[in-house]
N, C-alpha and C positions, 0 to 999 in steps of 0.2 A: 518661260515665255515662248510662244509660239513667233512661226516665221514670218507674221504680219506687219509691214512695216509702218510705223507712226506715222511717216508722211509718204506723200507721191512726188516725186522730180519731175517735173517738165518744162518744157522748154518754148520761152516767148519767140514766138515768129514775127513782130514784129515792136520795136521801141517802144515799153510802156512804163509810166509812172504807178509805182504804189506807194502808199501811206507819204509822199515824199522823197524816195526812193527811185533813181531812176535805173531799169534795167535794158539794158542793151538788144536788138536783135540775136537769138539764140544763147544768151544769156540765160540761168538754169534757177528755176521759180520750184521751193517744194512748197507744195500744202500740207498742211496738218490736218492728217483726217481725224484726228482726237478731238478735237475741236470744233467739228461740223454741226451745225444748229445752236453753239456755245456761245454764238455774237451778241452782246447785246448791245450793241449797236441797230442789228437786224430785225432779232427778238425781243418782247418785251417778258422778261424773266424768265429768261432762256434756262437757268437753272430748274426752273419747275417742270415737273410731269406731264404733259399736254397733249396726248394723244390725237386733238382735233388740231393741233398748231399746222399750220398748212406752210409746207418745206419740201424743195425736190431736196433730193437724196444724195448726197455728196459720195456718201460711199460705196456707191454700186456703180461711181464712174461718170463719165463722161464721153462723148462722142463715138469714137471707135473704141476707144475702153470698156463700153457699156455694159456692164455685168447680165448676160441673156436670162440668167434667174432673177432679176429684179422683178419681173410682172409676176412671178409665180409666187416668190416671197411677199410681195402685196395682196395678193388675194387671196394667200394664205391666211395671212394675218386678218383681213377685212371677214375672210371667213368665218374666223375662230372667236374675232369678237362680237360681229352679228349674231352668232348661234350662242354664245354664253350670255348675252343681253338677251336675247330671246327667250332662252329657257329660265333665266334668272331678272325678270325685268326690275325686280325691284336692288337689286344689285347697287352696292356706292360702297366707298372709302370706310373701311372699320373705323371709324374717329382717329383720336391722336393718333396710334399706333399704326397706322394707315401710309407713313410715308416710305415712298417705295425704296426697294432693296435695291441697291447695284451693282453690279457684278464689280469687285476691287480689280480694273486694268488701267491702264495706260493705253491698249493700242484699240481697246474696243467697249459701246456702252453700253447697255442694257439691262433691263430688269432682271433681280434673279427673282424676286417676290414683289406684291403686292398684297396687302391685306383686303380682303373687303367682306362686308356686310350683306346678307340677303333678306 
């Protein structure tokens, strides 16, 4: 396993309730980044593959945390699938065998395959 930790520690600046919970000023709040976009409370079948699900990004941070390759991994991405929808318009999910591959982690998620159709 790599040196990626499962959650982030930070720390409430000022008294707040969660779930019921009440935590103190400076009091130590981790997040679970394994788990980001995984709400379904938030999402509606949050376990499905959803490419167009519209979600900022938990894991490239927050405020001064802000990961500076976030925009470049965005448009990376927004690149690489414009120009394969492009060249492949007729592109879709090879049927049943279609549901996506996931990388087996704990601290990170992502596709390792997709199948599809042209």
């Amino acid at each position: 396993m790599s040196g990626w930790p499962l959650a982030r520690r930070r720390f409430a600046l000022a008294d707040l309730t969660i779930a019921g919970v009440t935590i103190p000023q400076g009091g130590r709040v981790w997040v679970s980044i394994i788990s980001a976009h995984r709400d379904a409370a938030q999402f509606e079948d949050p376990s499905t593959f959803d490419p167009a699900r519209a979600a900022s990004h938990l894991a490239f941070g927050h405020g001064v945390h802000y990961c500076l390759g976030a925009p470049l991994a965005r448009l990376e991405a927004e690149i690489a699938v414009e120009r394969a929808l492009r060249r492949f318009p007729h592109m879709k999910p090879a049927g049943r065998q279609s549901e996506p591959d996931w990388w087996p982690s704990f601290h990170k998620r992502g596709l390792r395959s997709l199948l599809i159709a042209r």
